[in-house]
Structures are given as C-alpha cells and as structure tokens.
C-alpha positions in Angstrom: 102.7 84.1 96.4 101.3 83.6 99.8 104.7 83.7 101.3 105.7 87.1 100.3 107.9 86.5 98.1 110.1 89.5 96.5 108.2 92.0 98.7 109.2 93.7 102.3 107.8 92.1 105.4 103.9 93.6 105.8 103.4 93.3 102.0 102.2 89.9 101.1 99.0 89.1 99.7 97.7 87.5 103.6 99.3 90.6 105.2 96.5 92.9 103.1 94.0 90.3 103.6 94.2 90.9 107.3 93.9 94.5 106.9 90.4 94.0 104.6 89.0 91.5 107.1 90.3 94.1 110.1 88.7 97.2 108.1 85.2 95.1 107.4 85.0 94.3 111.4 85.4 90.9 111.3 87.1 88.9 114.2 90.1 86.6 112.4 93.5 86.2 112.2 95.5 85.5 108.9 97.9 82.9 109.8 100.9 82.8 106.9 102.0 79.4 106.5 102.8 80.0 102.8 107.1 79.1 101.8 108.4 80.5 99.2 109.2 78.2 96.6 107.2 75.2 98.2 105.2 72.4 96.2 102.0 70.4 97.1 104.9 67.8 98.3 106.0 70.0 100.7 102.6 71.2 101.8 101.3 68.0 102.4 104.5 67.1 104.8 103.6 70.2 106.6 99.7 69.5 106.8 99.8 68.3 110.4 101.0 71.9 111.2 98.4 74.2 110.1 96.0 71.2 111.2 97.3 71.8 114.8 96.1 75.7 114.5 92.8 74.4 114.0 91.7 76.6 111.5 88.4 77.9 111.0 89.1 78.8 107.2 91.8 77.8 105.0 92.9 79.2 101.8 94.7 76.3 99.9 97.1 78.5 97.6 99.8 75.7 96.7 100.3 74.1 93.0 102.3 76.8 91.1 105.5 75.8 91.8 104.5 72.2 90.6 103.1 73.3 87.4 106.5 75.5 86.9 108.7 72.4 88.0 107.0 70.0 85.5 105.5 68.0 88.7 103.8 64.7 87.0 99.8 66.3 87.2 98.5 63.1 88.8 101.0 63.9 92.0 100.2 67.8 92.4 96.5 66.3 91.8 96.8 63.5 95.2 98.5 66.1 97.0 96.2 69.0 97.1 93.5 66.3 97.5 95.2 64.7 100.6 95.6 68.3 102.0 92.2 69.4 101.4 90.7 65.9 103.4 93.0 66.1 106.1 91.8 69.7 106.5 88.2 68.9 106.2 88.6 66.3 108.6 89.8 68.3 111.1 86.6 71.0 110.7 88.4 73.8 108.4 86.3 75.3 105.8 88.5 75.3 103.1 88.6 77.3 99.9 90.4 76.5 96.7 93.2 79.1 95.4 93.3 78.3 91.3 96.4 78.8 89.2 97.6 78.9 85.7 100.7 78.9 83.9 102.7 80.5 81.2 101.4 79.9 77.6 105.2 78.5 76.7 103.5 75.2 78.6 101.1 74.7 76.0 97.2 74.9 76.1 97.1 70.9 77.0 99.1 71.2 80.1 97.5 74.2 80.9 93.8 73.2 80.6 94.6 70.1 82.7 96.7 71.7 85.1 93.9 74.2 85.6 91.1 71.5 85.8 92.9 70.5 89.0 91.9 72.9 91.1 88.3 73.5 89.3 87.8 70.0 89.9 88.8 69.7 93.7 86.6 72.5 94.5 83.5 70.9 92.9 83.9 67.4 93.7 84.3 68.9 97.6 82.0 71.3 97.3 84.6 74.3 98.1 84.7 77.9 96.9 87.2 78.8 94.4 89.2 81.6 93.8 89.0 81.2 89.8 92.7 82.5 89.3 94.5 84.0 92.3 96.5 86.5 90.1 92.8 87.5 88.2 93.4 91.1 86.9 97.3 91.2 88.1 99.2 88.5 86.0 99.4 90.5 83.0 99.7 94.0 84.2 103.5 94.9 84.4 103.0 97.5 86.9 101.6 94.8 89.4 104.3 92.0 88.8 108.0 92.2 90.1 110.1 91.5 87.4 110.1 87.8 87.3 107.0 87.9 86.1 105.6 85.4 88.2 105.5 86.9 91.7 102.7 89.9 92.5 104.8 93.3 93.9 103.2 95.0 97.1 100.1 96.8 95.0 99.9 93.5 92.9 99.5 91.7 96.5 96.6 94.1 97.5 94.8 93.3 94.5 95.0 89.4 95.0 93.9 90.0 98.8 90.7 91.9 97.2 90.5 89.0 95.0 90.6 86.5 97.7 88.3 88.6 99.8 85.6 88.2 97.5 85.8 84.4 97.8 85.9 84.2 101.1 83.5 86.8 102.8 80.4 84.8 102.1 82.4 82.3 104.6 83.1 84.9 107.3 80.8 85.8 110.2 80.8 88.5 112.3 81.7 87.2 116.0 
C-alpha cells in the first residue's frame, strides 16, 4: 500500500498524505519507506534505516503481505513488536496501521491476525488506524483490480483515513 503499488509516481497513499498535512499548514515531510511486496521480515532488517531519519512520527503500515503469505502469526507478531521498540527507543511517536484479510482465510485467522495490531497499539499505548483500507476495501471503484491494492482516489481516501489518526499528533511549528 504505502509503496505505491499499481499507481503512477505522486499517487500513493503517503504522497496525498503530504499534500493534507501541506494544505492544513503543518511543517512535515512524508518520508516513503514503504516496498512493495515487503513483510515485517523485511521491515525489521530495514529498521536501522528509517531509525537513522530520526523520525518524529512513524506510521507502521507493514503485516499484509504476511497475513497473505501465511507468515506463522507469532513471527509477523515479534516483528512489528521489535520494529515498534526500536522506533520508540530512538524517540519516534509511532502509530499503528491495522489490517485485515480476505474472508477465504477464515474468521479464526482473521480475528487473530487482526488482534495483532489492536494489541500492539494498546499494550504501547499507540494510536491506531483501525483498518487502513476503512471505507475503500470493498468499493470497486477505489481498488485496482487485484483487489488488494487501493487505485490513486482509493489512495486519497486511506491518506484522509490516516490523517485522522495522526493530526492529534501533529503540531504546528
């Protein structure tokens, strides 16, 4: 999602959220570390690098591609966890991007896979996006046609998702 996937450079859900926080005055940059196709695995060996920008704010949008893959729960779980410490650590307010996944997983897999993220964000403390795709998921005219990835007006309705989440975190400088 965060990467842009399926959608021309300028379109991606961080791309529109740095036009919201630009339009509402606020003094941030949106920086895109998302990869297409990437896992909490791959976001944890990359920690150290969005650590290093020394982030005020960090939206932690990873987990998807876990849940699609079949990624043991327990792992996806210890990864986001180890991310979100390692960002705390290091100052970052961080807030929590939740997922779901397709009903063909079942409603066991699901409910756990979802209690991942609501649980991260309230045994940190952190705000949570309930479900990043909230309002876009099941409307056709805001997927691509993979059904999984948001199209450019899908994006701009996750970024005014988002936004909601994070404004109460952003000051005016």
């Amino acid at each position: 999602m965060t990467a842009g996937y399926g959608v021309e450079p300028g379109l991606s859900y961080p791309d529109y959220l740095q036009k919201l926080i630009d339009a509402k005055g606020y003094k941030y940059r949106v920086v895109n570390l998302g990869v297409s196709g990437d896992t909490t695995s791959g976001g944890t060996s990359r920690i150290s690098s969005a650590v290093n920008l020394k982030p005020v704010i960090t939206i932690l949008e990873l987990g998807g591609n876990d849940g699609l893959r079949g990624v043991p729960l327990k792992a996806t779980r210890a990864n986001l966890e180890s991310m979100t410490k390692s960002l705390l650590a290091a100052g970052s307010k961080v807030v929590i991007a939740g997922m779901t996944l397709p009903p063909n997983y079942g409603p066991d897999y699901i409910h756990e896979f979802e209690q991942i993220f609501v649980q991260l964000a309230a045994r940190n403390k952190l705000p949570r996006v309930k479900f990043l795709l909230e309002g876009v998921a099941l409307d056709r005219s805001l997927m691509q046609r993979d059904g999984i990835h948001a199209n450019a007006k899908g994006n701009e309705k996750v970024a005014a998702t988002v936004m909601a989440t994070l404004e109460p975190l952003l000051k005016k400088r």
